[in-house]
DSSP file (Angstrom, degrees, kcal/mol; ACC not computed):
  #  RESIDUE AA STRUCTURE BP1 BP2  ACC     N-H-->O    O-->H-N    N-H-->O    O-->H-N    TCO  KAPPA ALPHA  PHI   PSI    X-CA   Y-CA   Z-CA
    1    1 A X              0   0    0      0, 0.0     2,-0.3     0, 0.0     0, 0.0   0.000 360.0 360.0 360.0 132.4   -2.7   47.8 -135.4
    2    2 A X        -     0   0    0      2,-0.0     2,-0.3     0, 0.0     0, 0.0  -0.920 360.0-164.1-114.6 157.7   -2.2   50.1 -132.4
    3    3 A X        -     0   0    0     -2,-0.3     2,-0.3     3,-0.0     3,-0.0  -0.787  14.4-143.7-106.5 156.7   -1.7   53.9 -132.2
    4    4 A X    >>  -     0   0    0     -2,-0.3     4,-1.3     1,-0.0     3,-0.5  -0.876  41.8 -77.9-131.6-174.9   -0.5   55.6 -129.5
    5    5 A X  H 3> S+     0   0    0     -2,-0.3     4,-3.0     1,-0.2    -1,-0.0   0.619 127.2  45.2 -36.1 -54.2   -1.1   58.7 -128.0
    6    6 A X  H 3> S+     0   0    0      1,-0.2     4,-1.1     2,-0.2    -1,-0.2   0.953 107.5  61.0 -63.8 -49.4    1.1   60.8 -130.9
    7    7 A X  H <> S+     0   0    0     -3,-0.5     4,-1.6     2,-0.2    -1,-0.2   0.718 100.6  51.6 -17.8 -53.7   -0.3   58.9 -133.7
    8    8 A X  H  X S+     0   0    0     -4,-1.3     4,-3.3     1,-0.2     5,-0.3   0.908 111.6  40.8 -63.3 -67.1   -3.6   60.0 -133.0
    9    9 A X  H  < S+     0   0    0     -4,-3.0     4,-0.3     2,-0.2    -2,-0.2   0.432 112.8  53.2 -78.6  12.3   -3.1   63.8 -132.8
   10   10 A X  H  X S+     0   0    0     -4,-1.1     4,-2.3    -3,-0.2    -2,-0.2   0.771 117.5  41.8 -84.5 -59.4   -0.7   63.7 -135.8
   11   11 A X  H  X>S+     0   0    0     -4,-1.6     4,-2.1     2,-0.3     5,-0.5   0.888 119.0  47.4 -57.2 -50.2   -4.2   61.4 -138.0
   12   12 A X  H  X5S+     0   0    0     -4,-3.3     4,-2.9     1,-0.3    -1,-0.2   0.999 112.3  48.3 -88.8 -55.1   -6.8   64.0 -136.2
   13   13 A X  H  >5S+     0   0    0     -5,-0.3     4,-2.3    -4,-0.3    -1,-0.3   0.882 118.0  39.6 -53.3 -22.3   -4.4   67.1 -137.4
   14   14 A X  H  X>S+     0   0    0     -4,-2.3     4,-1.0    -3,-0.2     5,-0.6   0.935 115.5  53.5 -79.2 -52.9   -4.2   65.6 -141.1
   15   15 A X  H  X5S+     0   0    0     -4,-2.1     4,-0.9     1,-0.2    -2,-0.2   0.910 111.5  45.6 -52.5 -33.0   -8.1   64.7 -140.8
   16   16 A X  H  X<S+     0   0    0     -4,-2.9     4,-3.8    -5,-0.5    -1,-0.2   0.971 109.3  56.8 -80.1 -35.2   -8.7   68.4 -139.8
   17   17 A X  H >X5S+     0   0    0     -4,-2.3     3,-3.1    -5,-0.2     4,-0.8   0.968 108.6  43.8 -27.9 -86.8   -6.5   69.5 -142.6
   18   18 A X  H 3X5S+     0   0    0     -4,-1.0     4,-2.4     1,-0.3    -3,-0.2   0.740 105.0  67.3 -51.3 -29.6   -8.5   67.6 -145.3
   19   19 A X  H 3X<S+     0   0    0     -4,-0.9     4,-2.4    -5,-0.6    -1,-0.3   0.973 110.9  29.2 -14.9 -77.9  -11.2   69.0 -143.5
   20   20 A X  H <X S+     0   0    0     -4,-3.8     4,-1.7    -3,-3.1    -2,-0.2   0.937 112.2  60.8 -70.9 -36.0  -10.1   72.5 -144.7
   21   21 A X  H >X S+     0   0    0     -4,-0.8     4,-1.6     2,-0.2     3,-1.3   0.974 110.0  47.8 -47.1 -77.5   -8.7   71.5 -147.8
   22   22 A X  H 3< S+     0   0    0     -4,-2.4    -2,-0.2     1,-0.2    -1,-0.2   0.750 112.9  49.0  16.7 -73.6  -12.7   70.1 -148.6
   23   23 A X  H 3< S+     0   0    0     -4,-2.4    -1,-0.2     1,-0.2    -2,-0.2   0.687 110.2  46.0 -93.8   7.2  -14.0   73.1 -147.6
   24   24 A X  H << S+     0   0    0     -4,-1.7     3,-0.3    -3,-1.3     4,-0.2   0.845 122.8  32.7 -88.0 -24.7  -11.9   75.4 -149.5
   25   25 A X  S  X S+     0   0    0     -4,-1.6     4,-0.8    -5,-0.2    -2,-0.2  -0.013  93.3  95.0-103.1  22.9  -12.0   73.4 -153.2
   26   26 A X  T  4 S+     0   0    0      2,-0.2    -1,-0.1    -3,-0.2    -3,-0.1   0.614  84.7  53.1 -66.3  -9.9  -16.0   72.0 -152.6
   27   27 A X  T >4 S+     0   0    0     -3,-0.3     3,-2.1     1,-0.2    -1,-0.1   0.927 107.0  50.0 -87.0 -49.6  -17.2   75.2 -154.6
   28   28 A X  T 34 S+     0   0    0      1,-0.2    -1,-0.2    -4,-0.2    -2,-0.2   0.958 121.7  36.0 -64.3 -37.3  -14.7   74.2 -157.7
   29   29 A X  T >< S+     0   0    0     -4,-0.8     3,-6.2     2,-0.1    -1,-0.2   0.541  75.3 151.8 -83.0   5.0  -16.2   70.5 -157.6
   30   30 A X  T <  S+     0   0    0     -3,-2.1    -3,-0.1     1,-0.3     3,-0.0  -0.132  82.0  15.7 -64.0 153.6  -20.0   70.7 -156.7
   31   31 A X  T 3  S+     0   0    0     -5,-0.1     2,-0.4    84,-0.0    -1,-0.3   0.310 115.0  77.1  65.1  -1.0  -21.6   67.9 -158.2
   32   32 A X    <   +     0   0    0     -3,-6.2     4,-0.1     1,-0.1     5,-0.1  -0.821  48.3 156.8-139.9  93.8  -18.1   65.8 -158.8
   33   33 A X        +     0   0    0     -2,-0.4     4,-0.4     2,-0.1    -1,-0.1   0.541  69.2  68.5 -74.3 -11.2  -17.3   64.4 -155.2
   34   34 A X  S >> S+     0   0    0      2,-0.2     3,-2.6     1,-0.2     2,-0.9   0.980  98.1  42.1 -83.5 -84.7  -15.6   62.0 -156.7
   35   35 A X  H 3> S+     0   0    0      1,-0.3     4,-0.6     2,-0.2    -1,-0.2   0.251 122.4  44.2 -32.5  -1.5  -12.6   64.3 -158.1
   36   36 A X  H 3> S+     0   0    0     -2,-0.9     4,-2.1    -3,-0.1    -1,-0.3   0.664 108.4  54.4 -98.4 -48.1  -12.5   66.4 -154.5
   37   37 A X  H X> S+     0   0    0     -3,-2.6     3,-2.8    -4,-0.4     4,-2.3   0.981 117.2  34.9-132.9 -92.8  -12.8   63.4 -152.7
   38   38 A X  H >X S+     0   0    0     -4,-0.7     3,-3.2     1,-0.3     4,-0.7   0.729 113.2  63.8 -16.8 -74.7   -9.2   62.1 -155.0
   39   39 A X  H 3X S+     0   0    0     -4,-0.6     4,-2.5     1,-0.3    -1,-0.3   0.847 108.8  37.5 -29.3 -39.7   -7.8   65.8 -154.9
   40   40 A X  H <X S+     0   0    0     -3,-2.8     4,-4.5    -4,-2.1     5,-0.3   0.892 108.5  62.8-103.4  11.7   -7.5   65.6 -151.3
   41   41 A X  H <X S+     0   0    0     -3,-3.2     4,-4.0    -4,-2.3     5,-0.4   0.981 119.1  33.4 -53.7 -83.9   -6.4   61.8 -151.2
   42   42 A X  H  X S+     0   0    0     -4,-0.7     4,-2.6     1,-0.2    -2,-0.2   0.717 108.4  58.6 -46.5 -47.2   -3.7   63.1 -153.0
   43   43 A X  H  X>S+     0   0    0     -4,-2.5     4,-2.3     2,-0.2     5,-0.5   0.952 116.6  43.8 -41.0 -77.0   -3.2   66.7 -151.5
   44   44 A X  H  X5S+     0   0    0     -4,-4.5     4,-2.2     1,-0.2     6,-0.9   0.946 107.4  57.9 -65.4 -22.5   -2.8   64.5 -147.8
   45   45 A X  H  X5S+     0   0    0     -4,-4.0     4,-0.5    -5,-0.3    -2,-0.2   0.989 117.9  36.0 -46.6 -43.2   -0.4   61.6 -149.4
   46   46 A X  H  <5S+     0   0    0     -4,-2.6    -1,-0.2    -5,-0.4    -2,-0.2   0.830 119.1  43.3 -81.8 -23.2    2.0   64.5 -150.4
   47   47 A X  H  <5S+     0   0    0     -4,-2.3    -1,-0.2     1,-0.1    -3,-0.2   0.821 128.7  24.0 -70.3 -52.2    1.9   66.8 -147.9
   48   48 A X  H  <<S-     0   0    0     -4,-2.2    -2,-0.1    -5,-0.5    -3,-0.1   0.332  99.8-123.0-109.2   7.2    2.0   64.9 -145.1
   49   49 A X     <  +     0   0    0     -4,-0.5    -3,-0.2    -5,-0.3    -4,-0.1   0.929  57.2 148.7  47.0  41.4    3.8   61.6 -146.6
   50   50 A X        -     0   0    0     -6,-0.9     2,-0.1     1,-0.1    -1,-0.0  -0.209  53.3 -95.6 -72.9-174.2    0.9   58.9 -145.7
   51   51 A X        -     0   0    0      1,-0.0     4,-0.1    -2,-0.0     5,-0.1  -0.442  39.0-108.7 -78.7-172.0    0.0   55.9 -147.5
   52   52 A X  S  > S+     0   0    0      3,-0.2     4,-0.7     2,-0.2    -7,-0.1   0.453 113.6  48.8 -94.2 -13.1   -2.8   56.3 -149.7
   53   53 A X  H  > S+     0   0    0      2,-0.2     4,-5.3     3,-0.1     5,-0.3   0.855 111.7  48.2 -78.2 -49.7   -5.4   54.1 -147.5
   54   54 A X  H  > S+     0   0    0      1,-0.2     4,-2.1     2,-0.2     5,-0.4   0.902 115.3  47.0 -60.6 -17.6   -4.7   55.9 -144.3
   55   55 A X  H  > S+     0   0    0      2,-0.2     4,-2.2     3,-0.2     5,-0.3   0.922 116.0  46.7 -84.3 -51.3   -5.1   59.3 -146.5
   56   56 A X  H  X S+     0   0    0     -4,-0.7     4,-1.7     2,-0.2    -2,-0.2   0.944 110.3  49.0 -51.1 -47.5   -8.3   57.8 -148.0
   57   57 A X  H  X S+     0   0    0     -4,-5.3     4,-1.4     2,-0.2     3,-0.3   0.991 113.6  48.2 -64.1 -56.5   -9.8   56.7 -144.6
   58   58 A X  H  X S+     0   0    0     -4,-2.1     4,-1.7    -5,-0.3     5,-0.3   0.934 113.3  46.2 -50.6 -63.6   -9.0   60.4 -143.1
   59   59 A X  H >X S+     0   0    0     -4,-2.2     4,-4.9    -5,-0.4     3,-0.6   0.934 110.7  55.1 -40.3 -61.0  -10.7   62.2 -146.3
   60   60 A X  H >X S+     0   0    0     -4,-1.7     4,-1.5    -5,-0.3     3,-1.2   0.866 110.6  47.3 -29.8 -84.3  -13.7   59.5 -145.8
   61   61 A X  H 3X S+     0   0    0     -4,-1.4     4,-0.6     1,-0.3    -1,-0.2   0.477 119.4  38.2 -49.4 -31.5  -13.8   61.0 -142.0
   62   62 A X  H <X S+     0   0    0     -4,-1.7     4,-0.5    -3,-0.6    -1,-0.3   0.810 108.5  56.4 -65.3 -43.3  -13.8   64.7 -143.2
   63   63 A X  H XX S+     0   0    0     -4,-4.9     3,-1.6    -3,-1.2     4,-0.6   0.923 105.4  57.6 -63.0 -44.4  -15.9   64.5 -146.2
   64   64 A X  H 3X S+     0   0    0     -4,-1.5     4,-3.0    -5,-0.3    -1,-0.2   0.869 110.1  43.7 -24.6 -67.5  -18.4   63.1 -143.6
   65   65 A X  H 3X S+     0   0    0     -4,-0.6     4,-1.0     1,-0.2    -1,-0.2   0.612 111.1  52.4 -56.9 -13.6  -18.0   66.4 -141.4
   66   66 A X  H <X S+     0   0    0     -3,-1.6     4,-1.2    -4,-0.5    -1,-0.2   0.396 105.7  55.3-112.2   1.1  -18.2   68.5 -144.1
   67   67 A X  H  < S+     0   0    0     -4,-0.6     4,-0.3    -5,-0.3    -2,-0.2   0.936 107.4  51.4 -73.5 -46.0  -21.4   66.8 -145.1
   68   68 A X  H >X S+     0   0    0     -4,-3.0     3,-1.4     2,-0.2     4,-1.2   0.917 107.1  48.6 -61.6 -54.7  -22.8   67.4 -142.0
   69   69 A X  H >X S+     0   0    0     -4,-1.0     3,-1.4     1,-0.2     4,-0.5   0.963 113.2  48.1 -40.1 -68.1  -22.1   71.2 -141.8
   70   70 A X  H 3< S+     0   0    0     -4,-1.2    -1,-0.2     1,-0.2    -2,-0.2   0.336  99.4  65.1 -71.3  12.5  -23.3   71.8 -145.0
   71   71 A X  H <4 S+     0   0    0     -3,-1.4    -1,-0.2    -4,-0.3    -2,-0.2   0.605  94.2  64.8 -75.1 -19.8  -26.5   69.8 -144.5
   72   72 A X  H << S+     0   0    0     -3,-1.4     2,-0.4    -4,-1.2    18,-0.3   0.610  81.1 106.8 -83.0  -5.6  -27.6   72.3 -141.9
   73   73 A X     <  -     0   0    0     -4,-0.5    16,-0.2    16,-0.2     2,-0.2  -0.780  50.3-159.3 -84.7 136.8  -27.9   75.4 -144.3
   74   74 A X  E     -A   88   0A   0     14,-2.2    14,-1.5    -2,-0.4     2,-0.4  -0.441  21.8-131.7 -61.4 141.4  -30.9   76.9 -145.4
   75   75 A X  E     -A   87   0A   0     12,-0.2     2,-0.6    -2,-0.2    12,-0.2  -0.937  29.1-147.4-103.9 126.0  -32.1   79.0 -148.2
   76   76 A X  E     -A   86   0A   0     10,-3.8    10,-0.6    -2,-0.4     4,-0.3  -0.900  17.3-175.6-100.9 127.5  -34.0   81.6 -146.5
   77   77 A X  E >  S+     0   0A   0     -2,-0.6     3,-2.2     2,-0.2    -1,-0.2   0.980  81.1  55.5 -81.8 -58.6  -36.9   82.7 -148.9
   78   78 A X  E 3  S+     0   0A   0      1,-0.3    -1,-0.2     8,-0.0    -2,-0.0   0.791 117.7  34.0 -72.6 -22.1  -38.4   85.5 -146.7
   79   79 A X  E 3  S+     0   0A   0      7,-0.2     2,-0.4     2,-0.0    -1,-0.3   0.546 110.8  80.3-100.4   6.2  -34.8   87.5 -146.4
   80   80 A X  E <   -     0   0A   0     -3,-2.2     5,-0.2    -4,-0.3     2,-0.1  -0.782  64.5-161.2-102.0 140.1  -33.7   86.3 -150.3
   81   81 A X  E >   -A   84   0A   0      3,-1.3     3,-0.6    -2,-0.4     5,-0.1  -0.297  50.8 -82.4-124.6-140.2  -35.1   88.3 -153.8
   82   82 A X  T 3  S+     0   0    0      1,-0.3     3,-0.1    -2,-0.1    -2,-0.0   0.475 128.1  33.2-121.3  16.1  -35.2   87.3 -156.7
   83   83 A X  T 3  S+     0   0    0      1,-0.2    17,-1.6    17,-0.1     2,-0.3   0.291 112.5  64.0-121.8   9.8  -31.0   88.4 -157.5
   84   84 A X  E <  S-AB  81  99A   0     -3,-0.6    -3,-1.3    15,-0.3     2,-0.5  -0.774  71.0-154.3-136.5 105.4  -29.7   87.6 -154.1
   85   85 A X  E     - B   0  98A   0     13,-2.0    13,-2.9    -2,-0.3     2,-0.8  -0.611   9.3-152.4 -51.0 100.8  -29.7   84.3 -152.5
   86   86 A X  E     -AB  76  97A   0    -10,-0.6   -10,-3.8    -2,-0.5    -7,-0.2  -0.769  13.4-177.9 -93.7  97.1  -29.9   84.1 -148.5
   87   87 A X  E     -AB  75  96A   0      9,-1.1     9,-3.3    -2,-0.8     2,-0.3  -0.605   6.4-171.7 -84.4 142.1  -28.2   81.0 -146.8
   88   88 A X  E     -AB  74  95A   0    -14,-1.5   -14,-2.2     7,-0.2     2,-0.2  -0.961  20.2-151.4-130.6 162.5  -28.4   80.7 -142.9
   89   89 A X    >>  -     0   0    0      5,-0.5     3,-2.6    -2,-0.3     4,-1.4  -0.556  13.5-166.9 -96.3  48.4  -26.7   78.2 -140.4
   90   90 A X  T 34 S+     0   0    0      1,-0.3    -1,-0.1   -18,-0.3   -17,-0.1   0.606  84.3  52.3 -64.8   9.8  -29.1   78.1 -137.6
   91   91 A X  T 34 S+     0   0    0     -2,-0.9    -1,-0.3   -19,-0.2   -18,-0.1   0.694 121.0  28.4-123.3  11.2  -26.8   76.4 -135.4
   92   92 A X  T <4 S-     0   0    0     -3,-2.6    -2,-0.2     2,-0.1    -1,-0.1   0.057 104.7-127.1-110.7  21.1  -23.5   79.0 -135.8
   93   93 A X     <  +     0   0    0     -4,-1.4     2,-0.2    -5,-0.0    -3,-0.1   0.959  53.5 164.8  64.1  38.7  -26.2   81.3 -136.4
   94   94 A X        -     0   0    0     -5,-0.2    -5,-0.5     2,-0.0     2,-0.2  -0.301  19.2-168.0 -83.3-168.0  -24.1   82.2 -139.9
   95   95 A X  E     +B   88   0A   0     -7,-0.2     2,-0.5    -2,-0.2    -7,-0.2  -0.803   8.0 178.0-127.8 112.8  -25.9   84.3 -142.9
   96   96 A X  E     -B   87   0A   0     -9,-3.3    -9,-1.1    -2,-0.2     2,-0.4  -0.969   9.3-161.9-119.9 150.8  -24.3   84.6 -146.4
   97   97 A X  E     +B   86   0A   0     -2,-0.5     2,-0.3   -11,-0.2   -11,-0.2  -0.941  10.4 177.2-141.6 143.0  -25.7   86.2 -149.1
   98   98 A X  E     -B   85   0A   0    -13,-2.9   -13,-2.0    -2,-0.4     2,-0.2  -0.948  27.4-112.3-149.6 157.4  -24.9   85.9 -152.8
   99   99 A X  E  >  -B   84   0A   0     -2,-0.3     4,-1.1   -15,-0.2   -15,-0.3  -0.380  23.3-125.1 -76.7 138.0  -26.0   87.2 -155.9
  100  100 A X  T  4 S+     0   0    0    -17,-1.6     4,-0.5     2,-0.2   -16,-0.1   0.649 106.1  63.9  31.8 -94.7  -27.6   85.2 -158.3
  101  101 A X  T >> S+     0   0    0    -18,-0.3     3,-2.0     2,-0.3     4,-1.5   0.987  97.8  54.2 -64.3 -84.1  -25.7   85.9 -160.7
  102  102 A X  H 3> S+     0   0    0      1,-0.3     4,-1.2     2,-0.2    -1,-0.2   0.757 107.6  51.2 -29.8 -21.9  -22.6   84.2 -159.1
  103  103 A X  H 3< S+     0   0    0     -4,-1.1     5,-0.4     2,-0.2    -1,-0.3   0.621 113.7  51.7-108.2 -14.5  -24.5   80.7 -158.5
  104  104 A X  H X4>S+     0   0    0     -3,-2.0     5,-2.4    -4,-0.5     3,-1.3   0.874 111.7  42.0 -12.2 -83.4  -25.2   81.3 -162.2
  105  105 A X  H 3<5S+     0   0    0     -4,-1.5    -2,-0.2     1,-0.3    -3,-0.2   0.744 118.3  44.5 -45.3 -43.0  -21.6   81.9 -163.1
  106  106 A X  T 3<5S+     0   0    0     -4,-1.2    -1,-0.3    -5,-0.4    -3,-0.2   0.476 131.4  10.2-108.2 -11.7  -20.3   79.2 -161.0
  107  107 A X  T X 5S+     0   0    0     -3,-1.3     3,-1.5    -4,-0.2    -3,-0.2   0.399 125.2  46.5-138.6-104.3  -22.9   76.2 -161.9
  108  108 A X  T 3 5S+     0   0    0      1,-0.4    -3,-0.2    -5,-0.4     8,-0.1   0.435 113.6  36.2  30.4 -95.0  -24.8   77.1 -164.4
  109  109 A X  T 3 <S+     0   0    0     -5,-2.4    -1,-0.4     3,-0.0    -4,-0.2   0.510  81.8 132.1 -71.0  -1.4  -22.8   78.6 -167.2
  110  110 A X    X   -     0   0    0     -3,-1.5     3,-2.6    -6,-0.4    -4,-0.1   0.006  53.9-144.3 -20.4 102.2  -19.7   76.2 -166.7
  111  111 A X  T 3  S+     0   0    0      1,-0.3    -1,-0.2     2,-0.1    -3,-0.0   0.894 103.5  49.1 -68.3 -24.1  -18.6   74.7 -169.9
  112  112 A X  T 3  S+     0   0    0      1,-0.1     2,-1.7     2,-0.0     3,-0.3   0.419  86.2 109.7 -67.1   1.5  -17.7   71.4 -168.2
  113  113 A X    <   +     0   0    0     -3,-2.6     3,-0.1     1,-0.2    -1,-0.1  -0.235  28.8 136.5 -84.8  67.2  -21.2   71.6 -166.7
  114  114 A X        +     0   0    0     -2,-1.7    -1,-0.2     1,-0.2    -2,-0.0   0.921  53.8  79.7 -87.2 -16.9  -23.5   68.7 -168.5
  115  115 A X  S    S+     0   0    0     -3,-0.3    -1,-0.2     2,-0.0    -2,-0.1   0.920  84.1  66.3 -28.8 -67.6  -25.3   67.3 -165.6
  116  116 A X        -     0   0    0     -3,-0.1     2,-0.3    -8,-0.1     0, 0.0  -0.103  66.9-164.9 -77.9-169.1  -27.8   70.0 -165.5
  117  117 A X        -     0   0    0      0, 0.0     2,-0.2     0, 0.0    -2,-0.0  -0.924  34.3 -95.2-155.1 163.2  -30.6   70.6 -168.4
  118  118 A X              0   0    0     -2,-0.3     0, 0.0     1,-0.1     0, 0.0  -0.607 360.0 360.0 -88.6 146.2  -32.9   73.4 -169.1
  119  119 A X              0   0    0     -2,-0.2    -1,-0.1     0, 0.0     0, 0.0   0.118 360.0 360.0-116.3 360.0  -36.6   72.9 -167.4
């Protein structure tokens, strides 16, 4: 199969979509990659009227980038205490910090959350 030229930059604009689509629903899925990984199978099929392989390879090709980005953050222990969590990016040089209590709230107490166990 060939693409040409347009082809290409229409697949690299959906692949940058699911890209953002990823990183905006990763929070609601952590730990079920599987169900993100569908969502945005589906999300490009409808939006953008692909098949469902070409939508599946593109998601593949995001999920990948977005793997990568978020493998480069850090929990910094010497700026975090013991209610505020400090992540940095050292290569866009980002900083977040979030309480606790929210990475509580959002993983923790979940009622769909059975994966983890008290230690």
């Amino acid at each position: 199969m060939t693409y040409n030229h347009s082809d290409i930059n229409r697949y690299e604009h959906i692949q940058q979509s699911a890209l953002a689509f990823l990183q905006r629903h990763h929070v609601r899925h952590i730990g079920n990659d599987q169900v993100l990984f569908c969502n945005t199978v589906n999300h490009l099929s409808s939006s953008y009227g692909i098949s469902r392989s070409v939508a599946q390879k593109l998601t593949s090709l995001a999920y990948s980038d977005l793997k990568i980005v978020h493998e480069r953050q850090r929990l910094d222990l010497s700026a975090s205490s013991d209610t505020l969590a400090v992540i940095t990016d050292p290569c866009s040089s980002m900083t977040w910090a979030v309480p606790v209590a929210v990475i509580a709230e959002n993983l923790i107490d979940t009622l769909d959350n059975c994966r983890l166990r008290l230690v």
